[in-house]
Residue, then its C-alpha position, 0 to 999 in steps of 0.5 A: x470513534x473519536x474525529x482525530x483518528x485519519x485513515x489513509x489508503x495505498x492508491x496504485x496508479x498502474x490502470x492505464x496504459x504506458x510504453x514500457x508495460x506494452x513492451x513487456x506484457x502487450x499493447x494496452x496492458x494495465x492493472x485491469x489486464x490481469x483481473x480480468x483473466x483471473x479464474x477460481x484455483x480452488x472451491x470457494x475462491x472467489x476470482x475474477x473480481x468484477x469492480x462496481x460502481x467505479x467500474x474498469x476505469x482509466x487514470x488517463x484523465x482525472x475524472x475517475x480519481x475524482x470520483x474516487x476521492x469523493x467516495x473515499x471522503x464520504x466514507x470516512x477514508x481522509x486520503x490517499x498514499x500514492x504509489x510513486x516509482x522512480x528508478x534513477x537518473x530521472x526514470x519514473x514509471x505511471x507518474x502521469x495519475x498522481x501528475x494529474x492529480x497534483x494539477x487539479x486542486x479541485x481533487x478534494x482529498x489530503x495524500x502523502x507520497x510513498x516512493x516504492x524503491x523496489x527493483x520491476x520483476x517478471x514475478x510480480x506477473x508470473x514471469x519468474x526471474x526476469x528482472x524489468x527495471x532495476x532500481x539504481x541509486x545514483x548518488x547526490x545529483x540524481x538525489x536533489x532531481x528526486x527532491x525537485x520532482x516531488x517538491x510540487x506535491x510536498x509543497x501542495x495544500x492537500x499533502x499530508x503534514x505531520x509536525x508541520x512537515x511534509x509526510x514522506x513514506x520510503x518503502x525500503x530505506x535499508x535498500x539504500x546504500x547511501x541513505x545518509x546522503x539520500x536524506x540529508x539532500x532531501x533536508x536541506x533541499x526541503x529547508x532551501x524550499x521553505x518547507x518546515x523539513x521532512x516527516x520520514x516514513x519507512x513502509x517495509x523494514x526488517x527485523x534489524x532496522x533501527x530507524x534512529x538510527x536512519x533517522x526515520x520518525x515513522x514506522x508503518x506495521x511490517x509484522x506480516x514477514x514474521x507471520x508464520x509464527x502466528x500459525x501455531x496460535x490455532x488449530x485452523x493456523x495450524x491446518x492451513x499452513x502445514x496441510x492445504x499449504x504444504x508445498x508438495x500438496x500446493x504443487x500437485x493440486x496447483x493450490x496458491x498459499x492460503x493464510x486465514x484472515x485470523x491469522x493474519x489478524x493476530x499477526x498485525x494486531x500484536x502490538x507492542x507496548x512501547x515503540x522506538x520511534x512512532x508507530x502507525x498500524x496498518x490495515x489489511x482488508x484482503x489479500x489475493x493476488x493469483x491474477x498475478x501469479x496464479x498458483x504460486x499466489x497468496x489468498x487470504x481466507x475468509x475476508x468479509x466487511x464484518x471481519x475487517x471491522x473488527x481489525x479495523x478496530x484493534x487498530x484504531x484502539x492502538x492509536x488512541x494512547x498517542x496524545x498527538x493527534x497528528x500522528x493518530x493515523x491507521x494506514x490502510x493497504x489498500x485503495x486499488x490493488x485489484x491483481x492482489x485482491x488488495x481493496x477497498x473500492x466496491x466489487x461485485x460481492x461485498x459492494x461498498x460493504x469495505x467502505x460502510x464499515x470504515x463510515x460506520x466506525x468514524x461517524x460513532 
């Protein structure tokens, strides 16, 4: 593949412990709780994944995000996508990895920052209905606090430009009521600041989202909530949806959902010819998340190393039309996100098979 093509991977800081976890789900509790109480729901379901050579680690310190950006280096992955959560009025959540990460410049590895402006619910654990955090919005003064919180990593060698500006992702912009106001502080606020501005992202919009119109420049592929179309388009599609996911049949045997890795292929590999605004694919090599929500999960079947290869590929191909090759960027979702089966970091099955995919391709 051809040297300007940059892989980014969604790194999720929750492994280790804070306050508000051990309030509502016991002392200690991390990302790591979950996988290790995971069991097989199905035959063939590979649960709990066992992590390799990183092992259980513990974001406390830095020294396990530097073993990870060197493995991601040497494997072709150019950075991270850190998770980034803050809720209104200066409430943040897991900041202390990325905090971390932005103190020690000897962390060799480029980032961007996504802001998961998304409400904390029970159901992300198997606690259905109960809401834990609520994301608030609360106007220009909490705004311009944003701005100074992230204004250190927009401003850190290693962030991610495009256009000579400061990449920032916003996982649901329409979410906001006000995002006129949200993005015009965080603009001028990044102009005040010496910053060439802001290069906007937005992660997960629907069908209507006009970014334009929201003055996105960016847009990361979010098909997958159209996915049920792609069903029809084969017969094994056809099987898994309307028999072993049928609801009655999930509901008497304790099945999760399972969507076939063609499928999910399909639906991320439609690409249009032409889009509005810039468009990044997104990657996904896997998907489980039953640690979390057991039976009312989601598996995606038959994940392997070779299949992800050629994903990974029609991917790529997307970008290389784009004559900027800035913006020639595959976001790949994700790094770390064991309680949903969501990785790229070696596990006791596939060992580092993910990552010597990514290696091959890149040095061809």
């Amino acid at each position: 593949m051809e040297s300007e093509l940059k892989l980014f991977a969604y790194y999720l800081p929750q492994f280790h412990s804070v306050p508000e976890n051990d309030e509502w789900w016991g002392n200690g509790f991390t990302e790591w709780t979950n996988v290790k109480k995971a069991k097989p729901l199905f035959k063939g379901h590979l649960q709990p994944l066992i992590p390799g050579e990183l092992g259980y680690y513990n974001l406390e310190t830095t020294e396990p995000m530097r073993m990870q950006a060197k493995l991601a280096k040497d494997h072709g992955i150019d950075g991270f996508v850190f998770y980034h959560y803050w809720f209104g009025n200066g409430k943040t959540l897991l900041e202390k990895p990325i905090l971390n990460f932005l103190n020690d410049s000897s962390i060799d590895i480029q980032f961007c920052i996504c802001w998961a402006n998304e409400s904390w619910k029970g159901t992300w654990h198997g606690a259905k209905g109960r809401m834990l955090l609520e994301q608030q919005y609360l106007g220009v003064e909490d705004y311009e606090a944003h701005f100074q919180f992230l204004l250190p990593f927009f401003k850190d060698n290693r962030c991610l430009k495009i256009e000579e500006k400061s990449v920032y992702q916003v996982y649901v912009p329409e979410s906001l009521p006000d995002w006129d106001v949200y993005k015009r502080t965080f603009e001028n606020l990044a102009l005040e600041n010496g910053l060439g501005g802001i290069y906007w992202i937005a992660v997960r919009s629907s069908n209507y989202f006009d970014p334009i119109k929201f003055g996105i420049q960016g847009i990361i592929n979010s098909n997958l909530k159209n996915i049920n179309k792609y069903h029809q388009l084969s017969l094994e599609g056809i099987y898994y949806r309307y028999i072993l996911s049928n609801p009655i049949i999930r509901w008497v045997f304790k099945w999760p959902k399972r969507i076939p890795y063609s499928v999910v292929r399909k639906c991320l590999e439609d690409f249009k010819s032409k889009y509005t605004c810039d468009f990044y694919p997104l990657s996904i090599p896997n998907w489980d998340n039953t640690p979390r929500t057991k039976e009312d999960g989601t598996v995606y079947i038959g994940c392997s190393p070779i299949d992800f290869q050629g994903h990974l590929i029609a991917c790529l191909n997307q970008l290389k039309s784009n004559s900027n090759t800035d913006k020639r960027i595959v976001f790949i979702k994700s790094w770390n996100e064991w309680a949903e089966g969501n990785i790229l970091e070696p596990e006791k099955k596939f060992g580092l098979g993910y990552l010597r995919v990514i290696k091959a391709l890149i040095s061809e």
